[in-house]
Structures are given as C-alpha cells and as structure tokens.
MARDRENSE-204754 format. One line per 8 residues: number of its first residue (from 1); their letters; for each residue x, y, z of C-alpha. Coordinates in Angstrom, 1 decimal. Last residue first. Layout:
REM MARDRENSE-204754
NUM) a) X/Y/Z | ...
END
This chain:
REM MARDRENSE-204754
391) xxxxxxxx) 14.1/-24.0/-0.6 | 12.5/-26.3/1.5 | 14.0/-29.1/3.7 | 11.4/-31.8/5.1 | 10.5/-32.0/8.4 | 12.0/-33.8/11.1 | 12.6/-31.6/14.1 | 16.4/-31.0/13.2
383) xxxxxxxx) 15.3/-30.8/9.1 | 12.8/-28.2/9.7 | 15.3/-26.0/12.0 | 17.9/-26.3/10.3 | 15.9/-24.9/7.4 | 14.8/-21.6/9.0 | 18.6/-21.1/10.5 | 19.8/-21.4/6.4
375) xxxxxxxx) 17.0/-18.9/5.3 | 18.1/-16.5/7.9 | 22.2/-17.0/7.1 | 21.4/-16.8/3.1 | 21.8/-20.1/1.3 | 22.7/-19.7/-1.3 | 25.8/-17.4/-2.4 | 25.8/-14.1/-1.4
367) xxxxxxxx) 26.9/-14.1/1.9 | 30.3/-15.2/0.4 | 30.5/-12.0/-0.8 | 31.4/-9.8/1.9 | 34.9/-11.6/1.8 | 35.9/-9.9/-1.5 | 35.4/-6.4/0.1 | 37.2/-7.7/3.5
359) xxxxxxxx) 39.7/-9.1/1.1 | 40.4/-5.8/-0.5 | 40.5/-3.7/2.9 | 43.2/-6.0/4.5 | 45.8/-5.1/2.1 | 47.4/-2.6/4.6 | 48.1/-0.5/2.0 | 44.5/0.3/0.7
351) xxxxxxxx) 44.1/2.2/4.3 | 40.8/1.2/5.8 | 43.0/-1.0/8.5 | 45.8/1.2/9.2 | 42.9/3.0/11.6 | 42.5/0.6/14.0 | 44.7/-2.1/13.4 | 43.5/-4.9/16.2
343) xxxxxxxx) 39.4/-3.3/15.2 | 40.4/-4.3/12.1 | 41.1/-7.9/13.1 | 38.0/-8.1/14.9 | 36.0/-7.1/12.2 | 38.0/-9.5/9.5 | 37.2/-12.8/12.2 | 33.6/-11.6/13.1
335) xxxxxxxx) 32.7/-11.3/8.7 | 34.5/-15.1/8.9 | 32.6/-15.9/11.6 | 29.1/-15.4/9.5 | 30.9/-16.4/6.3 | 32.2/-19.5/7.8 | 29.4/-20.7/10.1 | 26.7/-20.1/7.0
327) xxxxxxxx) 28.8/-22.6/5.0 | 29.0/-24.9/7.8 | 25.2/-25.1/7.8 | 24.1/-25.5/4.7 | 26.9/-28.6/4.0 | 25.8/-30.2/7.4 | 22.3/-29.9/6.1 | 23.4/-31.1/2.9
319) xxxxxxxx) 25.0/-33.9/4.3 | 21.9/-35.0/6.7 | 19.1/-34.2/3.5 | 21.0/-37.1/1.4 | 24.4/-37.4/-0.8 | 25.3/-41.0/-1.3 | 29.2/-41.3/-0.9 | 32.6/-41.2/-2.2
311) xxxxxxxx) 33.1/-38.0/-3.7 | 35.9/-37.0/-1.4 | 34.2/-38.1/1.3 | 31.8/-35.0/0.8 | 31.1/-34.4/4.3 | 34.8/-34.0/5.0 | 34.9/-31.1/3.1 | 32.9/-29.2/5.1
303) xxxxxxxx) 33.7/-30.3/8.5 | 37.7/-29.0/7.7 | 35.7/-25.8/6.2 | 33.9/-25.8/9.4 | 36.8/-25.9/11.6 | 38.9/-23.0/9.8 | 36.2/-20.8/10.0 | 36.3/-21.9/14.2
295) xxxxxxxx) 39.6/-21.3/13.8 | 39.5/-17.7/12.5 | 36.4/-16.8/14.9 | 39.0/-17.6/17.4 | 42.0/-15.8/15.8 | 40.0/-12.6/15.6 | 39.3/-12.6/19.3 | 42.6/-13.2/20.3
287) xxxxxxxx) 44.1/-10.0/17.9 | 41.4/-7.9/19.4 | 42.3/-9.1/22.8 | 46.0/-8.4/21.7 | 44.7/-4.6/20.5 | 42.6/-3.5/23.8 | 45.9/-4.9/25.8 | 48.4/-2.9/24.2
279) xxxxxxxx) 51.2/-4.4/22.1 | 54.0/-2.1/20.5 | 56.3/-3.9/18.7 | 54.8/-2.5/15.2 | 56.1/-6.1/13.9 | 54.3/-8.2/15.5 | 50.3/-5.8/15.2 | 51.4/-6.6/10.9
271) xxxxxxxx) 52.3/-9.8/10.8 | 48.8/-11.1/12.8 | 46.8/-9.0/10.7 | 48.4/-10.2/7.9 | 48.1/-13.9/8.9 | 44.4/-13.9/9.9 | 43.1/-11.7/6.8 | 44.6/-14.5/4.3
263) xxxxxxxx) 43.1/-17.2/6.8 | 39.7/-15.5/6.2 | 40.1/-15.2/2.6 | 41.6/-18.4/2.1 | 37.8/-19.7/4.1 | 35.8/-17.5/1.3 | 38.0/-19.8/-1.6 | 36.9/-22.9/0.2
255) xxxxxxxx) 33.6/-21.5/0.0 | 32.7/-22.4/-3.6 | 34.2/-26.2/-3.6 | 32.9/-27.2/-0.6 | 29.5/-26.3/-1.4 | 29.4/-28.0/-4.6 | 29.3/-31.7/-2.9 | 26.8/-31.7/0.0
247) xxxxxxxx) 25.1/-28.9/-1.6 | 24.2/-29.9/-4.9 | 24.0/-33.2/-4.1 | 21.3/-32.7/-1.6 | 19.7/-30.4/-4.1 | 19.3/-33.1/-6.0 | 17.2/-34.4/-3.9 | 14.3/-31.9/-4.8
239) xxxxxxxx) 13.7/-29.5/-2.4 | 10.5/-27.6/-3.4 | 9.9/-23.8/-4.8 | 9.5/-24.9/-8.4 | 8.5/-28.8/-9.0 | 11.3/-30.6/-11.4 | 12.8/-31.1/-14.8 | 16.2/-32.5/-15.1
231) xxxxxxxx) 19.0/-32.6/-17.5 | 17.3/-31.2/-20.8 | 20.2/-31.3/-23.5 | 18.2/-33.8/-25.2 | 14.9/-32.1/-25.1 | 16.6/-29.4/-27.8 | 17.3/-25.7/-25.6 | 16.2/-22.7/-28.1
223) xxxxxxxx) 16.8/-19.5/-27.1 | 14.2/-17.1/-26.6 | 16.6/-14.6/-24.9 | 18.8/-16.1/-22.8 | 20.6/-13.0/-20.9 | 23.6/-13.5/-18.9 | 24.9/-11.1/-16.2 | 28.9/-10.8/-15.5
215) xxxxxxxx) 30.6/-12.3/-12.6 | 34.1/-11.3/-14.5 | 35.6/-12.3/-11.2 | 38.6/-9.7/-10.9 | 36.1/-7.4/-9.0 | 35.3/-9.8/-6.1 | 34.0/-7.0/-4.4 | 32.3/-3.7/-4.0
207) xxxxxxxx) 30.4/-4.3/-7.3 | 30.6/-3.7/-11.8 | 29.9/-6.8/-13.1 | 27.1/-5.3/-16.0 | 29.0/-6.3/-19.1 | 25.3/-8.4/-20.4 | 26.9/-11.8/-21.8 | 24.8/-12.3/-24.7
199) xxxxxxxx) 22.9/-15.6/-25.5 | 20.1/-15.3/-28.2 | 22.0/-17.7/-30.6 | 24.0/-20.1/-29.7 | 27.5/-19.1/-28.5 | 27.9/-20.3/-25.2 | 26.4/-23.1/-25.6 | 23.8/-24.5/-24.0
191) xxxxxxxx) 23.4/-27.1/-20.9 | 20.1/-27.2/-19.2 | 18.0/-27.3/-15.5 | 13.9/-26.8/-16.4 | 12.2/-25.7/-13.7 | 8.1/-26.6/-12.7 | 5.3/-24.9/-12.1 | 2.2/-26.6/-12.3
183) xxxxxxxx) -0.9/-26.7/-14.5 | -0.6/-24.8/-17.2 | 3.0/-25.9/-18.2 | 4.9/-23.3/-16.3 | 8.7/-23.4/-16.5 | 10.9/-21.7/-14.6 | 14.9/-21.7/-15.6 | 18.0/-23.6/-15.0
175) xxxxxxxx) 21.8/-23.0/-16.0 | 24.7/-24.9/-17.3 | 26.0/-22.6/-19.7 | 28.8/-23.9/-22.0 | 32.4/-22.2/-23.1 | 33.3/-19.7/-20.9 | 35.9/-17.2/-20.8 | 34.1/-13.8/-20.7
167) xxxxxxxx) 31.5/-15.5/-18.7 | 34.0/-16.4/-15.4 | 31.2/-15.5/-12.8 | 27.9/-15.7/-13.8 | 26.7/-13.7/-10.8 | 23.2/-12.6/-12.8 | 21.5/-14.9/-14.9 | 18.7/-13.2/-17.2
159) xxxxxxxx) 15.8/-15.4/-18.6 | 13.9/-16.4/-21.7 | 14.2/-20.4/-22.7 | 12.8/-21.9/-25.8 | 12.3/-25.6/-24.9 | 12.6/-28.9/-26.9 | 12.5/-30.9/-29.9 | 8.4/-29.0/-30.7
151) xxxxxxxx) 8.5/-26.3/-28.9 | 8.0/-26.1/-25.3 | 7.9/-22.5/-23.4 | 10.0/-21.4/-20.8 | 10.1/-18.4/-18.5 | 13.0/-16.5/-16.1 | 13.7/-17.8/-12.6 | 15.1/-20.3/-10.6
143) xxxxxxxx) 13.2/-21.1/-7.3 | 15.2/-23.9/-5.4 | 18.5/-21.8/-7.0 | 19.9/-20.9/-9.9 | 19.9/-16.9/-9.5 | 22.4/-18.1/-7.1 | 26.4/-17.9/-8.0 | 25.3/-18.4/-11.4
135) xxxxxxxx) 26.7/-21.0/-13.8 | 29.4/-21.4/-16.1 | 31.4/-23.9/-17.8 | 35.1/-24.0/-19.3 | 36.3/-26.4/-22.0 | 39.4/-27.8/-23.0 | 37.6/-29.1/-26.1 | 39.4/-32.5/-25.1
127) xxxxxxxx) 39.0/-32.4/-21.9 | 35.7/-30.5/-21.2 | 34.2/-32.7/-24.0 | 35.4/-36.2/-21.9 | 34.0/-34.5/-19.0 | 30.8/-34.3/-20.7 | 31.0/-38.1/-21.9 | 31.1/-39.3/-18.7
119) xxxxxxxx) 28.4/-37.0/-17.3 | 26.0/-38.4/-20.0 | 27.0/-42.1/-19.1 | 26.7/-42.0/-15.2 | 28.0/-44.6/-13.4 | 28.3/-43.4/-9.9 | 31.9/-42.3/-10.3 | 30.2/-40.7/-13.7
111) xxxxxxxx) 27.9/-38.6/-11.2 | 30.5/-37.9/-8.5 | 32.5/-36.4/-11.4 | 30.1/-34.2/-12.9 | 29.0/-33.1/-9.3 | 32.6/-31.8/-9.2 | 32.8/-30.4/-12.5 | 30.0/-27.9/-11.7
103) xxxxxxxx) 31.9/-26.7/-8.5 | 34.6/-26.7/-10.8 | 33.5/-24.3/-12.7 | 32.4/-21.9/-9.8 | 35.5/-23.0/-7.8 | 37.7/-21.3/-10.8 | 35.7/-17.8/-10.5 | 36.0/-18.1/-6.9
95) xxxxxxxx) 40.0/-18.6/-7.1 | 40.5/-15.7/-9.4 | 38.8/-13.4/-7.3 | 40.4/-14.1/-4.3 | 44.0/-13.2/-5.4 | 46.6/-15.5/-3.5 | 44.8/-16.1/-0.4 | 42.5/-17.3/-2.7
87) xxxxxxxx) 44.7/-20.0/-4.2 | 45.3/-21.6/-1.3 | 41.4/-21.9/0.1 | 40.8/-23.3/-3.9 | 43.7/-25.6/-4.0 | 42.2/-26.9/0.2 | 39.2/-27.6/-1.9 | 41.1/-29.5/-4.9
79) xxxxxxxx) 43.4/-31.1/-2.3 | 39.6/-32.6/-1.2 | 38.1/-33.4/-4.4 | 41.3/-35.8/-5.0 | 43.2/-34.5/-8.1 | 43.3/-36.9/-11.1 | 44.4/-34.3/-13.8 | 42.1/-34.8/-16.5
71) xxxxxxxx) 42.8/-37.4/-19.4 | 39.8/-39.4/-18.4 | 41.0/-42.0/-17.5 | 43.4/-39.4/-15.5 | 39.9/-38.5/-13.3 | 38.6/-34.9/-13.7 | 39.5/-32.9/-10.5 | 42.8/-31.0/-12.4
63) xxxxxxxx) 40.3/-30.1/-15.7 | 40.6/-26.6/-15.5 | 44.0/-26.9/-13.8 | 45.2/-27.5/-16.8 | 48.8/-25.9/-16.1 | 47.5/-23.3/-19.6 | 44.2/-23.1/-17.9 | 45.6/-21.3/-15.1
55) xxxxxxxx) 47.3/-18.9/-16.7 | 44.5/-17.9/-19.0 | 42.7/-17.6/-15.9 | 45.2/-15.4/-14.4 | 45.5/-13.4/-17.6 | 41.7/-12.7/-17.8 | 41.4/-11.1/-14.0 | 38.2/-9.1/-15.4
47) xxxxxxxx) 38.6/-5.9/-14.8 | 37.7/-2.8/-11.6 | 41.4/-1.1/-12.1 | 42.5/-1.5/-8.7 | 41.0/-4.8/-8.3 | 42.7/-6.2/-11.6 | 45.9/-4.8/-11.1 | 45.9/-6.2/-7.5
39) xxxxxxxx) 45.1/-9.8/-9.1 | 47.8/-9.5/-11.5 | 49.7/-9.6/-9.5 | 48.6/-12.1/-6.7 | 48.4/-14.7/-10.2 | 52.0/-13.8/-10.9 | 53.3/-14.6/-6.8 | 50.8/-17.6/-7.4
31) xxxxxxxx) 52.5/-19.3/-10.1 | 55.2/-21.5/-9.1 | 54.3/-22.0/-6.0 | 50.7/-22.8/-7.1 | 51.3/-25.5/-9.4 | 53.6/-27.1/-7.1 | 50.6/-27.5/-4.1 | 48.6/-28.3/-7.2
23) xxxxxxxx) 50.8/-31.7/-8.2 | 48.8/-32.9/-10.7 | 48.3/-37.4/-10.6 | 50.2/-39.3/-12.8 | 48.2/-41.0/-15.2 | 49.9/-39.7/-18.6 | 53.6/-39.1/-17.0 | 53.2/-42.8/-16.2
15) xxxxxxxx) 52.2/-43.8/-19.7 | 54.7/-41.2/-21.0 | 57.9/-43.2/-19.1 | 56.5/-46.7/-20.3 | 56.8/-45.3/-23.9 | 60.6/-43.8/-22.8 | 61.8/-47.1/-21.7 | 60.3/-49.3/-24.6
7) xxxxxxx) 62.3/-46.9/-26.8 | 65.3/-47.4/-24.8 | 64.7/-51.4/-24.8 | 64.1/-50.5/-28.5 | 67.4/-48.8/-29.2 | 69.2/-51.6/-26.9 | 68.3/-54.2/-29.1
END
C-alpha cells in the first residue's frame, strides 16, 4: 500500500515538473557569467558564439515560449522579451541570434492561440526534433527578393538571404521570395529544410558588429519548395496584414536584445565615471544626458511589449505602427544614450577595456533591421493622416 501511494506520489510529482512553467530569470544566473565568456572570445576572435547556443539549447530555452501542452517551456512572451534585454547584456550576440528564432516562434504561437492547425503542428516539430529556425534580419521584407518559378507540386526558388543569423545551427528556413507570374508580382513566404538540396550557407558574416551571431548569407539555388509548404502568397511592394503581425508581435522580440545593449552601456558607464571620484561638470551632464536617452530606451521597450498583450490580441495597422515606431525610438536614443556616455569617458571609451566599445559595435545594428528611421517617419505619417501603410 504504501509503495504505490509513493509511486502515486512521484507520478503526480512529474506531471507538475511536466507543466511547470521555466524559470529564465534562474536560467540566466546560472549561466550567463559562461555565456559573457565565451561571448568575448567570440568578438575578439570574429566566430560564431556556437557554445553559447549549444548551451542554451541544452536548458531548452529554444522552445521556452512554446506552451507546456505542448511540451515547451510555457514562458509568457513578455519574461521572454525582458529574457532577451537580460541576456544581451550578457553577450549581445548570443541574445539576437536567439530573438531571431524566437521572433519566428512567437508568431507561431499567436497563430495556434488563434487556432491554427499548421502552426500547431510546427511547434510540435520544433519540440520534439528540438529544432531551430532561421530567417533574415531584412532581406525578407515588404519587397523580398530573389525569383520563383512554378513547377508542377510547387515552386523552385533562386535567391540569396543575407543576416541569417544563427545558420550554422539551424534546422528550417522560413524565408520569402519574388515571384512574377506574368502578370503581377507577387512573394512567395516558405519553410524548407535546411538541408535540401541547393541550400548552402554562404560563410560571408564577417562585420563591425554582432560578430558572435553567425548572421551568415543563404543561397537557394533552384530549390524546389512543394505547394504545401507554401504559407502565403501576396502583392510585392504592398502591406499586407500580415505585416501587422509581423511587427506588432516579432518586433518585441528582436529589439529587446538592442534595449540590454543600451542598459548594458548605462550601468558601465555609470560604474566607471563613480569610481574615478573625480566629477567635473562637462562629464556629470554627459552622464545626465546619457541616462535620459537611456530611459526614454527603456520607455519604448516597456511600450513595446505591451503592444503585444502577451499574444493576446488582434494585430492591426495601430500595433504595428506603435511597434514601427518604438523600435525606431530605441535605436535612434539608444545610438544618443552610447554617444553621450563616451563623451562622459572621453578617451577610456575607445579603449577595448572599458567594454563599452563592443556594445557600441553591436548596438549599431539595430538600425539594420526593418524598418529604417526614414522609412519608419514616411509611414507614420501615412498611417497618422489616414492612409494606408506601405512597405
């Protein structure tokens, strides 16, 4: 009797252990001093951060957003964002190569939330393949690029993907490309394998920043894409709604790391003029004016994710134009916040030592990513006077 009151103990022991929720903040104390590292290492000598991912993957934190019926790990979208603005201050590269698979995964999970079947399933493969996926940090965009053909089944796709970041790790391609079927141009957005033939990672990640990131080119050539695996075909060059989607929930996840960045460069600088002693006026209003463009970075992130609603909502043209915008406030006052704070350390700053020059690299980045500041300003403006946003 009291073996299988024991046995019945330990069964309703794993059930809980099964659906409890990950602990990141945990996670992350445990293994962020390694992941900072390896992170240096991995600047200094211009390589893919592989151990840190491996890391990662090993505390499934690959698969922390998907839902525990799932088997993932049940994390709120949010902690996931605030994971990401953690992590980065940590090493920077590592955390945007993460956001840039779970910036996928998050659209995946809003989608089966919303009763989605085919999303369902794929973050049922992600769990139980224990799969990454990769996309491009913006040759993916409005636009696309690149040439398709149908066959008969499906498509044979012909492109190159810059800014894949993660590639040496990943499992599935989630991509896009043009399309042109005589009449109109369209883009075709697709899943494929990593290793079907025609794919080759192109080892051309070689930048000023983000060098961990592995943010490799991809080239597709004439690789063939069956109609299932076909997600979405649409008009080139116009806003479709999911783009709203798109950047009402993926934004988040991408820039949180940019934000760590920011907050990283905030608290060093901040360290480093307190401990010298010394405090001259030209260098406090330095330090002042770096904290305020650090807040306000701080603000939009906070405005950011709280668009999403942690995955509870419809995404329209207001969230992504709330999205687009506080993604432009926080690299535009993140760029003021690092200036500011160099201009606090003068000199010390472009020394390596001072571990400010790195992030500044890393932070340069976040420009990068759609939409640029000029484009962004042009479609405020068409959404704040009523017109429809354009890519």
């Amino acid at each position: 009797m009291t073996n299988n009151m024991n046995l019945q103990h330990n069964v309703s022991e794993l059930a809980d252990m099964a659906t409890e929720k990950m602990n990141l903040n945990k996670i992350l104390a445990e293994i962020g001093p390694e992941i900072e590292k390896e992170g240096l290492v991995c600047d200094a000598e211009n390589k893919f951060a592989e151990k840190n991912f491996s890391l990662l993957k090993s505390k499934g934190i690959y698969k922390a957003l998907i839902p525990t019926e799932l088997g993932g790990g049940g994390v709120p979208y949010s902690e996931l964002c605030h994971f990401l603005r953690d992590l980065a201050q940590y090493c920077p590269s590592t955390s945007l190569a993460l956001s840039m698979h779970m910036h996928l995964i998050s659209v995946l999970v809003f989608k089966h939330m919303n009763g989605d079947a085919a999303a369902t399933k794929t973050l049922q493969a992600v769990v139980e393949k224990n799969l990454v996926l990769l996309s491009t940090g913006g040759g993916d965009w409005v636009s696309s690029n690149g040439s398709a053909r149908k066959v008969d089944g499906g498509y044979r796709i012909t492109c190159v993907k810059p800014f894949c970041s993660g590639s040496p790790i990943a499992n599935v391609a989630v991509m896009s490309c043009a399309y042109d079927d005589g009449t109109k141009e369209h883009v075709i957005h697709f899943s494929a394998p990593m290793n079907s033939e025609g794919i080759e990672i192109i080892n051309d990640w070689n930048a000023m920043g983000m060098r961990g990131t592995g943010s490799n080119s991809v080239r597709f050539s004439d690789v063939f894409i069956p109609d299932e695996k076909i997600t979405l075909i649409r008009e080139r060059g116009k806003w479709h709604p999911v783009w709203d989607v798109v950047a009402t929930l993926a934004f988040p996840v991408f820039i949180s790391p940019y934000a760590g960045i920011v907050e990283a460069i905030a608290k060093k600088t901040i360290a480093i003029v307190t401990n010298r002693g010394k405090h001259d006026p030209y260098i406090l209003s330095s330090l002042g004016d770096m904290h305020n463009h650090y807040q306000i970075t701080r603000m939009a992130l906070d405005t950011l994710i709280d668009n999403a609603k942690n995955l509870v909502l419809k995404p329209n043209s207001h969230s992504a134009s709330v999205a687009l915008q506080s993604k432009s406030i926080i690299t535009e006052h993140g760029r003021q916040c690092a200036q500011s704070a160099m201009e606090a350390l003068g000199g010390y700053s472009y020394y390596h030592k001072a571990g400010i020059e790195r992030l500044y690299r890393d932070l340069l980045a976040g420009e990068f990513h759609p939409m640029q500041a000029s484009k962004q300003r042009e479609m405020l403006g068409n959404f704040l006077v009523g017109k429809t946003l354009a890519g």
